[in-house]
DRENKOLRO-800866 format. One record per residue (C-alpha): residue in one letter; x, y, z. Coordinates in nm, 4 decimals. Example, Ala and Ser with C-alpha at 12.3 -4.5 7.8 and 13.67 -1.06 7.14 Angstrom:
! DRENKOLRO-800866
+------+----------+----------+----------+
| roro |        u |        v |        w |
+------+----------+----------+----------+
|    A |   1.2300 |  -0.4500 |   0.7800 |
|    S |   1.3670 |  -0.1060 |   0.7140 |
+------+----------+----------+----------+
END
This chain:
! DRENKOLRO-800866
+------+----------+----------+----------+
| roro |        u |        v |        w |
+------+----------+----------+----------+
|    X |  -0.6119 |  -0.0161 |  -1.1984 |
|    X |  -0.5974 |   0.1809 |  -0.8702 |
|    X |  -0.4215 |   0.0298 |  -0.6193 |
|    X |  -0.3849 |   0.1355 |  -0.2607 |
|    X |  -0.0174 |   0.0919 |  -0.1085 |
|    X |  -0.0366 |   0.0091 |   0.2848 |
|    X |   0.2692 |   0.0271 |   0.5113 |
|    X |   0.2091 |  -0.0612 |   0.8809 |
|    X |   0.4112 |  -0.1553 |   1.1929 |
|    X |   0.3631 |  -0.4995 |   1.3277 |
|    X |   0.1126 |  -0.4194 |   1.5831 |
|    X |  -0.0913 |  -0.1974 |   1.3903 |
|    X |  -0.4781 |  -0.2579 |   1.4570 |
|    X |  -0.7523 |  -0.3114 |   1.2134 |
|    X |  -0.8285 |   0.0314 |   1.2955 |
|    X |  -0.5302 |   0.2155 |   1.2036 |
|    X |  -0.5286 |   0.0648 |   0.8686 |
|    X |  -0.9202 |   0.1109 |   0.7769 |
|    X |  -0.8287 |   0.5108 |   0.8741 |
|    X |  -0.5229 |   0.5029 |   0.6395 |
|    X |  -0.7468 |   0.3571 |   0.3425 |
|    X |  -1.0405 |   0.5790 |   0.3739 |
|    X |  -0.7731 |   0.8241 |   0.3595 |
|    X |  -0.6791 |   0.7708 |   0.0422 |
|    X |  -0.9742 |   0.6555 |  -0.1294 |
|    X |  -1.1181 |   0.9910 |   0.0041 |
|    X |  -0.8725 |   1.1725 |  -0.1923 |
|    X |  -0.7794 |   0.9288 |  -0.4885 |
|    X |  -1.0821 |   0.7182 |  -0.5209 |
|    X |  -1.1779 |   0.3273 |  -0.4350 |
|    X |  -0.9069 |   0.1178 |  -0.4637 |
|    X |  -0.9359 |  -0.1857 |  -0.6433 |
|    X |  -0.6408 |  -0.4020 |  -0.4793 |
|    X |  -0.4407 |  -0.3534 |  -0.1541 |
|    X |  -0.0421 |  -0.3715 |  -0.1854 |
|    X |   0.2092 |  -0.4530 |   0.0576 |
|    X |   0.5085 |  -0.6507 |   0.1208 |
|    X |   0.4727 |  -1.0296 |   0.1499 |
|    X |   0.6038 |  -1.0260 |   0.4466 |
|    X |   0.3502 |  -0.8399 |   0.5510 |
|    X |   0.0652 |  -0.9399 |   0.3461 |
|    X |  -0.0475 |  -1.2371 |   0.5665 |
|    X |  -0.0854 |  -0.9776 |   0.8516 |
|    X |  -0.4352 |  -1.0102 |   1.0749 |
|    X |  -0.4596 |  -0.6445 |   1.0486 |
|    X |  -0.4667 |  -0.6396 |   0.6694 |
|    X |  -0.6329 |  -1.0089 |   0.5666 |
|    X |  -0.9554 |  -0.8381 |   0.8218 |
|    X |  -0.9475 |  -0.4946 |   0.6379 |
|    X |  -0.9134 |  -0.7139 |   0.2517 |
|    X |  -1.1851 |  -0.9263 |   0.3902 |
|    X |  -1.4408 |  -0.6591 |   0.5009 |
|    X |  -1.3821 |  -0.4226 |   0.1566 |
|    X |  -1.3876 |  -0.7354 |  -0.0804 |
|    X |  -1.0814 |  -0.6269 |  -0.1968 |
|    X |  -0.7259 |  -0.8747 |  -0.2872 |
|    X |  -0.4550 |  -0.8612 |  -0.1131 |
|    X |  -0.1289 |  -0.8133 |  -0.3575 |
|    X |   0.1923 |  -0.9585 |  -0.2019 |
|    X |   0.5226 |  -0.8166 |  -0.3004 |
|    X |   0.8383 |  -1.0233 |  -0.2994 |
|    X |   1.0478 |  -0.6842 |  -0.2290 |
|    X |   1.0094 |  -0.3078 |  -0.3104 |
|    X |   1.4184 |  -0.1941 |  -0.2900 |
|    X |   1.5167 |   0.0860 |  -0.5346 |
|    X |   1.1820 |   0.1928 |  -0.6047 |
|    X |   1.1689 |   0.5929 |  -0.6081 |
|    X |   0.9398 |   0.7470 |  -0.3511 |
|    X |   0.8444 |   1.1434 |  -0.3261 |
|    X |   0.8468 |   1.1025 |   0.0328 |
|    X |   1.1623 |   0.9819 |   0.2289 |
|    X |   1.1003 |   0.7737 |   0.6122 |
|    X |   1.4660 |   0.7363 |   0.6811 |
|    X |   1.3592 |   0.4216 |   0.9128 |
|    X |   1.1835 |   0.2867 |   0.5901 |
|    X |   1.4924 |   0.3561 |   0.3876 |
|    X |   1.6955 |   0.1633 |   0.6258 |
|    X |   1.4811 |  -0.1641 |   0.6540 |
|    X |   1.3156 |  -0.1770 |   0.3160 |
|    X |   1.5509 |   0.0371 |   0.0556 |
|    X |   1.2799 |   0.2500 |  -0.0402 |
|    X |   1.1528 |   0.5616 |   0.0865 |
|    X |   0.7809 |   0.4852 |   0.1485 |
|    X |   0.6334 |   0.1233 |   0.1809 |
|    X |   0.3528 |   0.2791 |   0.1160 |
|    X |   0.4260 |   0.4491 |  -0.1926 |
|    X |   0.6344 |   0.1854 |  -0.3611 |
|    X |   0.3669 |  -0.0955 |  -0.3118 |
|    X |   0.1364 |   0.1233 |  -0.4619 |
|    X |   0.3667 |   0.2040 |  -0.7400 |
|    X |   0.4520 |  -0.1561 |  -0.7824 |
|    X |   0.1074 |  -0.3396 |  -0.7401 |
|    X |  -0.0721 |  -0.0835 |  -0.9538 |
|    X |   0.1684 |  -0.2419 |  -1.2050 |
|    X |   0.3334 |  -0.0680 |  -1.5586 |
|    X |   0.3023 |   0.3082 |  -1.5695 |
|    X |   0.1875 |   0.3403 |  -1.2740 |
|    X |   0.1828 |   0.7018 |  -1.0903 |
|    X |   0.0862 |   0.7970 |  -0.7548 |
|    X |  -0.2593 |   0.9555 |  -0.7307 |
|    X |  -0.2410 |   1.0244 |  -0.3424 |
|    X |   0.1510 |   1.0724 |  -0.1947 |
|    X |   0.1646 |   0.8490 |   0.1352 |
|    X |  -0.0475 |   0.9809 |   0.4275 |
|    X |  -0.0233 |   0.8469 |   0.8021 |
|    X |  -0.2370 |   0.7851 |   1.0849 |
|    X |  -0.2567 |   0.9963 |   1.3785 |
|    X |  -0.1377 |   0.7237 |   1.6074 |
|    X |   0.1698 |   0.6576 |   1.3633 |
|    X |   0.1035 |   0.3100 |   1.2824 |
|    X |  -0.0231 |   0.2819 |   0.9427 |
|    X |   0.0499 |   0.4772 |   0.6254 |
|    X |  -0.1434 |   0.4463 |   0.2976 |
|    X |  -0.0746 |   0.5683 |  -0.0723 |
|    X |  -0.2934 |   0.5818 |  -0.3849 |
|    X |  -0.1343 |   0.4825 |  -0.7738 |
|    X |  -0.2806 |   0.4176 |  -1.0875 |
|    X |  -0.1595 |   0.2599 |  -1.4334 |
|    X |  -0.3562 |   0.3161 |  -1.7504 |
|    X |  -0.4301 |  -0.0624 |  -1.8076 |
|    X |  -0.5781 |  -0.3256 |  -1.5342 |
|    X |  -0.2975 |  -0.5400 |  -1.4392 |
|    X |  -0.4505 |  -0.8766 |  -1.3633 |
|    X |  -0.4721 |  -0.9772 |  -0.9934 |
|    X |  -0.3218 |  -1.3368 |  -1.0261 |
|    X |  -0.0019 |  -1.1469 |  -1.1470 |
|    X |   0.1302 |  -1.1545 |  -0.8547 |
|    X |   0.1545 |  -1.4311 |  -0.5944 |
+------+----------+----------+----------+
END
């Protein structure tokens, strides 16, 4: 399953997070599933971009301790991870997983995206 991991600020616009997906599905493929917190997941922003691409919306309870390549030391700070991005890719993509596409950002800073894959489809109601 390839799964694309999106970080974004609160204000982030539809925009900023179609340009961080096409981003990474230019350089890793077509995702399958979008990742993020659950915090996040109920987002405008993100429920508009899942919408338009036909594509679910996987909500993680909490990404702490999951290893990142990349380091945002705000990220590290709020979330205990290094990149949102990375680890909800990582983590929605699900068992084995391994990121195809390290996190990328938008020009205008508010969205990030990242690219994993696991050898085996993890099933979408797997997580809430």
């Amino acid at each position: 399953m390839r799964v694309a991991g999106i970080g974004f600020r609160a204000a982030a616009p539809l925009a900023s997070l179609a340009a961080a997906l096409a981003e990474v599905e230019a350089r890793g493929g077509r995702a399958e599933a979008l990742a993020t917190l659950a915090v996040k997941a109920g987002a405008d922003a993100l429920q508009a971009l899942a919408r338009a691409r036909g594509l679910p919306v996987l909500a993680l309870p909490d990404l702490a301790g999951i290893n990142t390549p990349t380091l945002s030391p705000r990220v590290q700070a709020r979330f205990g991870t290094g990149s949102l991005a990375e680890a909800a890719a990582l983590a929605g993509a699900g068992p084995g997983a391994h990121l195809t596409v390290a996190r990328i950002a938008t020009p205008d800073g508010m969205a990030t995206a990242a690219m994993a894959e696991a050898p085996s489809p993890r099933p979408i109601g797997d997580i809430a």
